[in-house]
KOLDODREN-378823 format. One line per 5 residues: number of its first residue (from 0); their letters; for each residue x, y, z of N, C-alpha, C. Coordinates in Angstrom, 2 decimals, padded with zeros to 5 digits. Atoms other than C-alpha are relative to their C-alpha. Layout:
# KOLDODREN-378823
NUM) a) X/Y/Z/X/Y/Z/X/Y/Z; ... $
//
This chain:
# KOLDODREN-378823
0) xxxxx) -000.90/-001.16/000.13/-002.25/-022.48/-012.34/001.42/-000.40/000.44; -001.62/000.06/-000.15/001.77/-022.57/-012.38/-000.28/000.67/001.43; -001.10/-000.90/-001.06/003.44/-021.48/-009.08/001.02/000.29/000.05; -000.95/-000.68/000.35/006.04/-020.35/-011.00/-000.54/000.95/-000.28; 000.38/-001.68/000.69/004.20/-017.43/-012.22/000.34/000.92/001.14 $
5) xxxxx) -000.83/-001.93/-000.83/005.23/-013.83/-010.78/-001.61/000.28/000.64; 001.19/-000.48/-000.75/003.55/-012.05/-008.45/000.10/001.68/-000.62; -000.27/-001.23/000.47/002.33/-008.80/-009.72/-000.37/001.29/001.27; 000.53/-001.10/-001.16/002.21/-005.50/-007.53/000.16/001.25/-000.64; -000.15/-001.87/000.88/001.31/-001.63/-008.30/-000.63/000.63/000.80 $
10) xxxxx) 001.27/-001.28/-000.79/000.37/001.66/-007.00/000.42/001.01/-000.72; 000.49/-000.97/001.93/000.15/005.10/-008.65/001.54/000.32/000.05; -001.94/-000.07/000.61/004.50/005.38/-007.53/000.58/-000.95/000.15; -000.97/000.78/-000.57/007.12/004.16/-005.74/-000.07/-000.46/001.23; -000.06/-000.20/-001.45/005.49/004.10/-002.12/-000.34/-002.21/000.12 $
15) xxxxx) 000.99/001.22/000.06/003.91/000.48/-003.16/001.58/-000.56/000.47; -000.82/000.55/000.28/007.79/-000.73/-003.02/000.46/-000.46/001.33; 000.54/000.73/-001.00/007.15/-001.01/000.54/-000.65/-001.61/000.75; 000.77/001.16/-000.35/004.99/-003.66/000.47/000.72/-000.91/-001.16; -001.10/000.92/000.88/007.04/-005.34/-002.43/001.04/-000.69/001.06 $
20) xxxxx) -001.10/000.61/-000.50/010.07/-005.49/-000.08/-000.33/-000.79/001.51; 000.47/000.95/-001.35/008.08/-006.98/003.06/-000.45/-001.60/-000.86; 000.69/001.24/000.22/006.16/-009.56/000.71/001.76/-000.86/-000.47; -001.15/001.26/000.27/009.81/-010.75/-000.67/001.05/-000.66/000.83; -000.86/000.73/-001.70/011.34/-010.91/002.97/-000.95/-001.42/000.33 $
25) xxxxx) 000.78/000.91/000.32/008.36/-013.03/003.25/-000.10/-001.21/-000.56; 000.01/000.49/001.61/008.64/-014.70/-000.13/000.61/-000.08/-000.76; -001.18/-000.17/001.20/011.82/-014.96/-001.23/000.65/-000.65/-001.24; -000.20/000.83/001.19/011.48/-017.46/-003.82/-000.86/000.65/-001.42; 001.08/-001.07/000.55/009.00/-015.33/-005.06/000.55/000.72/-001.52 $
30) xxxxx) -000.27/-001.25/000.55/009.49/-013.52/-008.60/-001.18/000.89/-000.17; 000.50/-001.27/-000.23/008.15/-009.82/-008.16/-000.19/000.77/-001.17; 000.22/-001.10/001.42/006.85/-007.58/-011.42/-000.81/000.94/000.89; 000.62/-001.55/-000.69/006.09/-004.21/-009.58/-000.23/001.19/-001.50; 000.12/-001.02/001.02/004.54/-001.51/-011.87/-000.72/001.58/001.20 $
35) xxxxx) 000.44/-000.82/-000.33/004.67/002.31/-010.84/-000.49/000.67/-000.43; 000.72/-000.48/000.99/002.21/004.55/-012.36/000.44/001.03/000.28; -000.80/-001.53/000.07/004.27/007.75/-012.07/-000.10/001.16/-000.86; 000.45/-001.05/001.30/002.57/009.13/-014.81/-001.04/000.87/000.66; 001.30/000.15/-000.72/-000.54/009.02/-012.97/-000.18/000.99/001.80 $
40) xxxxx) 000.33/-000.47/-001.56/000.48/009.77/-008.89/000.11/001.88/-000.23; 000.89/000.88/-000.79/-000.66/010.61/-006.74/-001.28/-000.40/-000.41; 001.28/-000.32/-000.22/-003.66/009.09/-006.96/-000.94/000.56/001.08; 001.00/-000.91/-001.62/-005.05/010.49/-003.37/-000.74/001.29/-000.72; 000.55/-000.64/000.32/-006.00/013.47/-005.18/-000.65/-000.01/-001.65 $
45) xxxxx) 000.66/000.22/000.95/-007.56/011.69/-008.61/-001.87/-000.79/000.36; 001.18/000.55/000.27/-011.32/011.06/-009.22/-000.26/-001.71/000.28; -000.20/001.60/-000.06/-012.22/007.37/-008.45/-000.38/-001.03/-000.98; -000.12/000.45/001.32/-013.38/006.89/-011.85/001.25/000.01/-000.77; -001.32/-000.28/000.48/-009.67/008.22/-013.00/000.87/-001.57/000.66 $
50) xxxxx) -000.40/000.89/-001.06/-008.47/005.64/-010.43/-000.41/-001.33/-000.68; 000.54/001.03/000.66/-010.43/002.66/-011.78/000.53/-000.48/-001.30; -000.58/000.12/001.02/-009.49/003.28/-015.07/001.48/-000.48/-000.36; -000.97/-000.13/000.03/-005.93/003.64/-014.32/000.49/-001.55/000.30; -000.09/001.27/-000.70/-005.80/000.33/-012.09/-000.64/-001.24/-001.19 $
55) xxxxx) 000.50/000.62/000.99/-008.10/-001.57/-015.05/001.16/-000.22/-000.82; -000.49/000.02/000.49/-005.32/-000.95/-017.31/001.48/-000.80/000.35; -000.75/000.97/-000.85/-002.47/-002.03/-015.06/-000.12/-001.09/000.30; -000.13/001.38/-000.29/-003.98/-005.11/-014.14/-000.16/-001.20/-001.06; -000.32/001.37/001.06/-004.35/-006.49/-017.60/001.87/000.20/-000.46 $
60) xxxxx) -000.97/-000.21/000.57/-001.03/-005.29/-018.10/001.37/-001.38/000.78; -000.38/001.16/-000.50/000.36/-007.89/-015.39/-000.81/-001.25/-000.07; 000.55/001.62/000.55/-001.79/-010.53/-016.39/000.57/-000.06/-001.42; -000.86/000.20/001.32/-000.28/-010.22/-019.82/001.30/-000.61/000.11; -000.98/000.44/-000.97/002.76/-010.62/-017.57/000.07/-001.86/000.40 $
65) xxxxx) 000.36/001.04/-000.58/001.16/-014.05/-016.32/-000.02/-000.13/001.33; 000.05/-000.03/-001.72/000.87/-012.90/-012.64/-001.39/-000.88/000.79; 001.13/001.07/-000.93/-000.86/-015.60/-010.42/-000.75/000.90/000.90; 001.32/-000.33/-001.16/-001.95/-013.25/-007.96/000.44/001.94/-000.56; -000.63/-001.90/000.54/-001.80/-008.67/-008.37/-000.59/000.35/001.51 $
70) xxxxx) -000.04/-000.36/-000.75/-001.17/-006.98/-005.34/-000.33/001.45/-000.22; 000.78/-001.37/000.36/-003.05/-003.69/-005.21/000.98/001.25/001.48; -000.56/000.05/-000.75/-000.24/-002.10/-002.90/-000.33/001.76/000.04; -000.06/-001.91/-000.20/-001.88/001.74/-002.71/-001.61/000.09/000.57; 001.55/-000.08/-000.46/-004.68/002.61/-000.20/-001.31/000.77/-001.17 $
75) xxxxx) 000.55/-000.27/000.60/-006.05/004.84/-002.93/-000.87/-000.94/-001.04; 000.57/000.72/001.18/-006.58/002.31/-005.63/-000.42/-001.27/000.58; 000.43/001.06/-000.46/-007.38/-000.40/-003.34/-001.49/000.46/000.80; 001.22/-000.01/-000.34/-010.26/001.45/-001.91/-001.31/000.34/-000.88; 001.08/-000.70/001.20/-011.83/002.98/-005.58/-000.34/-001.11/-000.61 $
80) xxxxx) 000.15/001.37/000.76/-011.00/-000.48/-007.63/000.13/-001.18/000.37; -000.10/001.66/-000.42/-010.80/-003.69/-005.88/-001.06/-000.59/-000.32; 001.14/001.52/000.62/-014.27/-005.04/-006.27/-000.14/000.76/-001.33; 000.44/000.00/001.42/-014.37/-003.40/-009.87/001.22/-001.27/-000.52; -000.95/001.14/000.74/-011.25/-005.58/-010.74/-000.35/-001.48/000.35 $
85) xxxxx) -000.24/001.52/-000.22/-012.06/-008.83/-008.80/-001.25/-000.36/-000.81; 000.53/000.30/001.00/-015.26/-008.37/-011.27/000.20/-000.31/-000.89; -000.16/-000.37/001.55/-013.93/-007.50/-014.36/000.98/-001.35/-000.45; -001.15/001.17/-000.21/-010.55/-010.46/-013.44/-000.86/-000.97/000.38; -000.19/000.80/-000.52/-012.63/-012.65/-012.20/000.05/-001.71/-000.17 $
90) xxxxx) -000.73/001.13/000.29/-011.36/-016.22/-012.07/000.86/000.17/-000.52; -000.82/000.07/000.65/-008.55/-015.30/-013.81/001.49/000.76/000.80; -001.35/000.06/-001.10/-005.78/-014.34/-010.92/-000.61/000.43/001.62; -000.03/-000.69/-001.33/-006.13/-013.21/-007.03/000.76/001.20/000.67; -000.56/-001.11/-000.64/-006.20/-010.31/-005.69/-000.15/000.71/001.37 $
95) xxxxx) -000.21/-000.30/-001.26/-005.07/-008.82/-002.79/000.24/001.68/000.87; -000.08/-001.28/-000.76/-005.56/-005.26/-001.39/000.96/000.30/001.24; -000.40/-000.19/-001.70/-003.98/-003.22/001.60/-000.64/000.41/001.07; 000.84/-000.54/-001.34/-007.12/-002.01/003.55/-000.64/-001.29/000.83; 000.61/001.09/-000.79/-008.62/-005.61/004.27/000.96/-000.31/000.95 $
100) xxxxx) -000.95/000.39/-000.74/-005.56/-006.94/006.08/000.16/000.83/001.12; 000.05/-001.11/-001.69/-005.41/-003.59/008.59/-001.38/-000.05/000.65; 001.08/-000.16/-000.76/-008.73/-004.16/009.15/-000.54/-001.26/000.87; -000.23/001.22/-000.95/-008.17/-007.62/010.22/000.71/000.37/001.20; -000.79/-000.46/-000.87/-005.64/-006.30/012.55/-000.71/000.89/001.02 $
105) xxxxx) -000.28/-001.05/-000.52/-007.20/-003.41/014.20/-001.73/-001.62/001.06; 001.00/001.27/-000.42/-010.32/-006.87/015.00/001.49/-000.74/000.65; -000.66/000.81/-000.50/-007.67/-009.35/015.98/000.71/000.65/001.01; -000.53/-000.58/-001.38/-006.37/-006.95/018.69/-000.87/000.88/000.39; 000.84/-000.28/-001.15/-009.38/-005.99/020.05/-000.08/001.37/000.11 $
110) xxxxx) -000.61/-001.06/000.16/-008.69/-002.34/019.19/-001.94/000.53/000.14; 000.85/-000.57/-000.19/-011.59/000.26/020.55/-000.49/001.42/-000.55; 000.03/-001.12/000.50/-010.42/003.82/019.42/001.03/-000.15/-000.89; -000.94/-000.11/000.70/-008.52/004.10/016.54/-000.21/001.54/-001.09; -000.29/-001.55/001.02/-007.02/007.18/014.13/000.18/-000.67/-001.20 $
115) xxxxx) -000.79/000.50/001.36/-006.40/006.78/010.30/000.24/001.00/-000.61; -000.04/-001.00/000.86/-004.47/008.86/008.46/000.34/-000.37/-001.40; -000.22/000.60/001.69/-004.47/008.66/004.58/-000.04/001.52/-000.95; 000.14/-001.25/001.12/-004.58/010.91/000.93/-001.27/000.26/000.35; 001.49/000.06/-000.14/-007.59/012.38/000.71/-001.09/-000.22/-000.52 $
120) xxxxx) 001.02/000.94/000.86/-009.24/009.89/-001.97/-000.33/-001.25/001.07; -000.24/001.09/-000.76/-008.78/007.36/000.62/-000.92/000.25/001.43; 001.22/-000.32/-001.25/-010.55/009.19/003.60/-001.49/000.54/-000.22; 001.20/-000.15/000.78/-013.12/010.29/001.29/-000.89/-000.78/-000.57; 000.54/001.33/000.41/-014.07/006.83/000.57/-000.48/-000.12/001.11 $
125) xxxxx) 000.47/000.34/-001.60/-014.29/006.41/004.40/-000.26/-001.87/-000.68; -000.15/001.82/000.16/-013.65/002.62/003.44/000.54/-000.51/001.74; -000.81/000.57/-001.09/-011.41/002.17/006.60/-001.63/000.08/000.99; 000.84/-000.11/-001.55/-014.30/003.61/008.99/-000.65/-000.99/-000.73; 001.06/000.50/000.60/-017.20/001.82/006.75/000.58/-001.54/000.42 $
130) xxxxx) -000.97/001.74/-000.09/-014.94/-001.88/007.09/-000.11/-000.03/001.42; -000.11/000.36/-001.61/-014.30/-001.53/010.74/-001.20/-000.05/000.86; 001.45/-000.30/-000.59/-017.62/-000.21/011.77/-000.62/-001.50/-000.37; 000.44/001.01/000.10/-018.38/-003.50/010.04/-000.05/-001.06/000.87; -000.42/001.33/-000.97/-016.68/-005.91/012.56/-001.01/000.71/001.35 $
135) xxxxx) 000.81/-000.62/-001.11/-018.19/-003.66/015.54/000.02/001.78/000.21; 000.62/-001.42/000.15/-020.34/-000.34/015.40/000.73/000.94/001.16; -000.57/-000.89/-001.35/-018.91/000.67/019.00/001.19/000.34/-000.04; -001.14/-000.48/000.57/-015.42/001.05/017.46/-000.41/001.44/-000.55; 000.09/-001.19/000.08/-014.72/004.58/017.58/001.69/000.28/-001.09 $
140) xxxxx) -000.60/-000.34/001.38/-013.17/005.76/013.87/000.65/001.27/-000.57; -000.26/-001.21/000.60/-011.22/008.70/013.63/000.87/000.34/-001.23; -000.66/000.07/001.32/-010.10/009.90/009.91/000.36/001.13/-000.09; -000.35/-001.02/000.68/-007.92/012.50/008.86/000.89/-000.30/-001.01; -000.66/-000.09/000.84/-006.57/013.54/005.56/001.35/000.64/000.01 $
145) xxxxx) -001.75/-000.52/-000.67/-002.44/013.98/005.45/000.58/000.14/-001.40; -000.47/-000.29/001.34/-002.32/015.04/001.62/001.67/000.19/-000.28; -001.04/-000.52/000.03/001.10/016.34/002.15/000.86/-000.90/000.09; -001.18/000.99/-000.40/002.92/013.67/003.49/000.76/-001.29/-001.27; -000.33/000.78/001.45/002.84/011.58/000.25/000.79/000.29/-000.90 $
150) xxxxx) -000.99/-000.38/001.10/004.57/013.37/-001.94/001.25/000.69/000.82; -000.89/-000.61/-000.61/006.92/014.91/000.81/000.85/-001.08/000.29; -000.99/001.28/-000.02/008.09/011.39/000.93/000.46/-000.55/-001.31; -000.81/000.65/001.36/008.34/010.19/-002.27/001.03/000.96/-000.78; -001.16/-001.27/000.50/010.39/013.83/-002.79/001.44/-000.52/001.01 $
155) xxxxx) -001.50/000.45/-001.08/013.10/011.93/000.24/-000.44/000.90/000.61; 000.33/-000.84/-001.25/011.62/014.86/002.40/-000.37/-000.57/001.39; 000.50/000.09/-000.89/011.31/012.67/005.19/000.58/-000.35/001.38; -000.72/-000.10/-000.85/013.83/013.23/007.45/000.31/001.37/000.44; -000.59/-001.61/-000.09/014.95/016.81/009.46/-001.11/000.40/000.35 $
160) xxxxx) 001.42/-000.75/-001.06/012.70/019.60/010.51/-000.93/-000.03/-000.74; 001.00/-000.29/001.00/010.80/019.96/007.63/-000.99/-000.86/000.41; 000.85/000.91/-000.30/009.08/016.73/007.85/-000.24/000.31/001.68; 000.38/000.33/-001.60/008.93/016.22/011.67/-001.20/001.23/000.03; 000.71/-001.03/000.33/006.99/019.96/011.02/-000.96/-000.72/-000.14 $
165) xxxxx) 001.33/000.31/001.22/004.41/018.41/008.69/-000.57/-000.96/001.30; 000.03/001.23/-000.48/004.44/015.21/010.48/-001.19/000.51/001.63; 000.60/-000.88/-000.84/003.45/017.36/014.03/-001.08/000.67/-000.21; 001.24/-000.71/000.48/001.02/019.56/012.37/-001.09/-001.08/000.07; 001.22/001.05/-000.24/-000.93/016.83/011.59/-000.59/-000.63/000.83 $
170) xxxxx) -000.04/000.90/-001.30/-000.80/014.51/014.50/-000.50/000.51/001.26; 000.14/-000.94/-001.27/-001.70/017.42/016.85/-001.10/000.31/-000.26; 001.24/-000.61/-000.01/-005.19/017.91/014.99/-000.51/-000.57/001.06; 001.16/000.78/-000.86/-008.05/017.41/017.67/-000.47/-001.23/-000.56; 000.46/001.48/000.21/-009.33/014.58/015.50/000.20/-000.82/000.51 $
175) xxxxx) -000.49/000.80/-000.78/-007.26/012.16/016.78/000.43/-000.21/001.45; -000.32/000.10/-001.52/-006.95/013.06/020.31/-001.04/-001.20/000.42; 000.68/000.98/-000.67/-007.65/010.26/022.63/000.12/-001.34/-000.77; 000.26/001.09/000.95/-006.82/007.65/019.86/000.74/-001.38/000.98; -001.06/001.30/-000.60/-005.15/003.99/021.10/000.74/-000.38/-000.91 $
180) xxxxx) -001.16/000.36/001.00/-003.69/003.07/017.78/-000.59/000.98/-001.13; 000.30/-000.85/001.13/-003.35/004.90/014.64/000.36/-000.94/-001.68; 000.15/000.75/001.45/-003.69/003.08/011.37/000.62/001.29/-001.35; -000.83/-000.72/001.23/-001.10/004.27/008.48/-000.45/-000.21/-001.46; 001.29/000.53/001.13/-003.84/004.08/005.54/001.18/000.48/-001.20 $
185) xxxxx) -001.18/000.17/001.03/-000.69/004.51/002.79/000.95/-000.67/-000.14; -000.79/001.27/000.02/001.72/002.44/001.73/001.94/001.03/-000.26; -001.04/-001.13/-000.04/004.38/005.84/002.02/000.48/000.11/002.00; 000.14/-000.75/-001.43/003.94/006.39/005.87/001.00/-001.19/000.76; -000.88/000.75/-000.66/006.20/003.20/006.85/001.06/000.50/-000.09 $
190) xxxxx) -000.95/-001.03/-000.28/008.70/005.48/006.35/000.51/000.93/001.06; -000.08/-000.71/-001.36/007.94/007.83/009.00/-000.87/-000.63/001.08; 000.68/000.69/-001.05/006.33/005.28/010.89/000.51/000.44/001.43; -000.40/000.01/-001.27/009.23/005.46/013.76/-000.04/001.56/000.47; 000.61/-001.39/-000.45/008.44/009.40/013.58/-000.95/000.25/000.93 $
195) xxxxx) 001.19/-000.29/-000.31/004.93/009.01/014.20/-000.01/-001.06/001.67; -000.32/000.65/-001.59/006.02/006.40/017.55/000.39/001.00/000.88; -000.50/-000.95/-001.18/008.10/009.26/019.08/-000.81/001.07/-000.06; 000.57/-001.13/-000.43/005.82/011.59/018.71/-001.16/000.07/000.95; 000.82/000.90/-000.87/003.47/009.27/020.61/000.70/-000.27/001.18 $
200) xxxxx) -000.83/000.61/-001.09/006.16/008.23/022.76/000.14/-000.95/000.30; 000.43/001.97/000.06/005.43/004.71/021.87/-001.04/-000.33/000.86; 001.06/-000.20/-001.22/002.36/005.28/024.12/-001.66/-000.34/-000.77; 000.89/000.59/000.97/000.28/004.28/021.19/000.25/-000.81/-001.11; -000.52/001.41/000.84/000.10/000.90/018.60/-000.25/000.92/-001.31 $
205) xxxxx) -000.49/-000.43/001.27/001.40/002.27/015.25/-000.45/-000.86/-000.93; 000.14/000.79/-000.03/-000.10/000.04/012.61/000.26/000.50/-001.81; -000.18/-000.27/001.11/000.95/-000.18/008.59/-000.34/-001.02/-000.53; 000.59/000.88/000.77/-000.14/-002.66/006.00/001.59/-001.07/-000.37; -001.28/000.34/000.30/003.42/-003.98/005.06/-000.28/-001.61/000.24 $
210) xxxxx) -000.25/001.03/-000.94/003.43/-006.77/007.61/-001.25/-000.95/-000.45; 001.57/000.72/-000.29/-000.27/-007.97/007.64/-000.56/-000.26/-001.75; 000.06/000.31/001.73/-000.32/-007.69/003.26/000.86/-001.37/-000.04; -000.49/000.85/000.34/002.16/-010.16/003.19/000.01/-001.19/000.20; 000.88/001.55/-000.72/001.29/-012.48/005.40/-001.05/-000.50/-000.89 $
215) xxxxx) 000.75/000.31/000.79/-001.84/-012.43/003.58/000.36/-000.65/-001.40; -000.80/000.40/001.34/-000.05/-012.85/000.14/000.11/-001.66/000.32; -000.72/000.87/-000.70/001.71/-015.79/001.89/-000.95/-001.29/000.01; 001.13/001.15/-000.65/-001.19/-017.53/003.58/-001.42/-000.40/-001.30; 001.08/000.32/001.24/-003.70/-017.33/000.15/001.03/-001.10/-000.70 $
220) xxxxx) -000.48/001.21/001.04/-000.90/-019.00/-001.93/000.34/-001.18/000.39; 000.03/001.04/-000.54/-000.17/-021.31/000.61/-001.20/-000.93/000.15; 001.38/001.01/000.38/-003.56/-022.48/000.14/-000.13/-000.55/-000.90; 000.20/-000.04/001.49/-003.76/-022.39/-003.36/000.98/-000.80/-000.39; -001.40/000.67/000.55/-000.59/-024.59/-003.48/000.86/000.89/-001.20 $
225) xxxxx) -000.57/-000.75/000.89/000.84/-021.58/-005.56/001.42/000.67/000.22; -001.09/-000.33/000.46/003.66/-021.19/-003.93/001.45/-000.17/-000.68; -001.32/000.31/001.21/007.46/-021.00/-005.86/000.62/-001.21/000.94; -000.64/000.94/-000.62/009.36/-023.82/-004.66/001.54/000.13/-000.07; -001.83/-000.80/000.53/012.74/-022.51/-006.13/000.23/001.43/-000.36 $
230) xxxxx) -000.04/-001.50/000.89/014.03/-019.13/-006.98/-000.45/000.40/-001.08; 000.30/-000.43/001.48/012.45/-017.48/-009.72/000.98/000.74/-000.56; -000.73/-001.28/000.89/013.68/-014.84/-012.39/-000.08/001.18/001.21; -000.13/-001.47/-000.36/014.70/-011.57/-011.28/-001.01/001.01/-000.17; 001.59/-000.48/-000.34/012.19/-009.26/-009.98/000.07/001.37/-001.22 $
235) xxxxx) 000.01/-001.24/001.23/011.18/-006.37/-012.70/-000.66/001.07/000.54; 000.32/-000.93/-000.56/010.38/-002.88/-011.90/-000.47/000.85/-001.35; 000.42/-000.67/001.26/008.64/-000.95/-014.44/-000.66/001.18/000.67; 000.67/-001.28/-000.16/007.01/002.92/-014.00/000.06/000.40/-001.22; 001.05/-000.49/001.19/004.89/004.50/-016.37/000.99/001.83/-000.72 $
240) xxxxx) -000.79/-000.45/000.08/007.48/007.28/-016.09/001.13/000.09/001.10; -000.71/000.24/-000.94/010.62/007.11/-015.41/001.04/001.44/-000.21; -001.58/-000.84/-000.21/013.73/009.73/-013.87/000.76/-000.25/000.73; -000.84/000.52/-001.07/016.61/009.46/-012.23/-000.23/000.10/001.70; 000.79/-000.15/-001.05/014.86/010.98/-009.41/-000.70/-001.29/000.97 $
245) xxxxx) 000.92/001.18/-000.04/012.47/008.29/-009.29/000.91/-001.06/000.83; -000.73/000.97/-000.36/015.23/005.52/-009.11/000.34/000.22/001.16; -000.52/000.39/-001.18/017.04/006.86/-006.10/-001.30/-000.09/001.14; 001.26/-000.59/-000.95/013.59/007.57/-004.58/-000.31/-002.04/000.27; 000.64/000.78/000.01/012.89/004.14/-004.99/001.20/-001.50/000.87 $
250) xxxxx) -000.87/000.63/-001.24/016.29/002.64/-003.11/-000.41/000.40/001.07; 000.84/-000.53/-001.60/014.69/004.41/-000.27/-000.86/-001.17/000.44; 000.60/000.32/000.14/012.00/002.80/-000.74/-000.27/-001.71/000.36; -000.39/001.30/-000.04/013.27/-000.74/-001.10/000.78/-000.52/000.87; -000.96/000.17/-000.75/016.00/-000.62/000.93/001.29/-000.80/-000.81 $
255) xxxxx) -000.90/000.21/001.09/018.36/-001.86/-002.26/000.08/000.50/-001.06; -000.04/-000.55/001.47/019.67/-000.76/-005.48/-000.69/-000.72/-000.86; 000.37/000.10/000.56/017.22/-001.11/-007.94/-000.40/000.11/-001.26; -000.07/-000.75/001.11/016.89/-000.70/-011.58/-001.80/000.25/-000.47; 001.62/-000.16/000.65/013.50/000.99/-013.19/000.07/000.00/-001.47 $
260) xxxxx) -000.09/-000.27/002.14/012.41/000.60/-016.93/-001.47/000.50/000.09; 001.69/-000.72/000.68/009.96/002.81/-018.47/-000.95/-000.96/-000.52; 001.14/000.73/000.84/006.67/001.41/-019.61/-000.83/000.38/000.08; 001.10/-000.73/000.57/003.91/003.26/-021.43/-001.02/-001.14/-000.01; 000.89/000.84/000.46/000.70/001.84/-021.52/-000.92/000.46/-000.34 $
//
């Protein structure tokens, strides 16, 4: 396999663009083909057959692309389709989810009580508890669903009272009382990550996929001898629909001006 080929990444918007802009701090030789399915989000509240389907389609769509590896950068679609795709793909690129990597994390620091908040396709999978419970049963797993917060971000709602509101509501259910860290099961919530610190008081480990995806990214191709050795092409941004909306939503997002092009599939 080239290690010039692109790396591909998608989720059902713009929240995936997150983990885009950590893997290319990362990876900056790196070229990036991000696809948002904006036709589609959220998925948190689609079927996980809808989900499958959706993700199936996307990932031949960046292998058409020639992407060496497809980054599955949305807790939803990484907990409905990952082992249907590394079936359906397999031998034919690497792929890389965002729930394995937090679940390395919450093991590599020894972590006893933890919270997760996610959509509620994602806590309805109970993947996070089911994975962790894996490493050790005596890990205590608390899950709540934070439907709201997803789209209250990808609307820029996530600054002011409004949010901090939402943000509070949630955080104050009993579920999570008593937690030590809280696991950010979306790839939207690094946003209000430093929210969800002060509302803790930094008195609890905050933990998002961003950091621990990329690494991963990083450390597979560094195996694989796949990675770029020189700058690639310019990174491409494609959504399934696009508005102007979208775009500025998605400088947020990135933390640069970015251009989006429509693409039907």
């Amino acid at each position: 396999m080239n290690p010039d080929r692109p790396i591909g990444i998608f989720d059902s918007g713009i929240g995936g663009l997150t983990v885009a802009k950590s893997i290319k701090n990362v990876l900056p030789n790196e070229q990036l083909i991000y696809f948002g399915d904006t036709v589609h989000m959220p998925y948190g509240d689609k079927s996980a057959d809808a989900i499958r389907y959706y993700c199936l389609r996307i990932s031949k769509f960046l292998l058409e692309q020639n992407c060496k590896m497809i980054v599955i950068a949305c807790n939803s679609a990484s907990s409905a389709a990952y082992d249907v795709l590394l079936d359906f793909f397999e031998g034919k690129v690497f792929f890389v989810n965002v729930v394995d990597p937090l679940v390395e994390e919450v093991k590599r620091k020894n972590l006893h009580n933890v919270g997760v908040i996610a959509t509620k396709a994602t806590i309805h999978s109970s993947i996070y508890k089911t994975k962790i419970k894996a490493i050790n049963q005596k890990i205590k797993v608390s899950q709540l669903a934070t439907p709201l917060l997803a789209p209250m971000i990808e609307e820029g709602f996530y600054t002011g009272n409004i949010a901090n509101s939402v943000i509070e509501n949630y955080l104050n259910n009993p579920e999570l009382e008593g937690i030590e860290a809280l696991l950010l099961a979306c790839t939207h919530y690094p946003l209000i990550k430093k929210d969800i610190e002060a509302f803790y008081h930094h008195k609890i480990l905050v933990l998002d996929s961003t950091d621990v995806v990329s690494k991963t990214v990083k450390d597979i191709l560094e195996k694989e001898n796949l990675l770029a050795q020189k700058p690639m092409d310019q990174d491409i941004f494609y959504v399934s629909d696009y508005t102007t909306s979208f775009e500025e939503s998605a400088r947020m997002f990135y933390g640069n001006s970015i251009h989006l092009e429509a693409k039907t599939l």
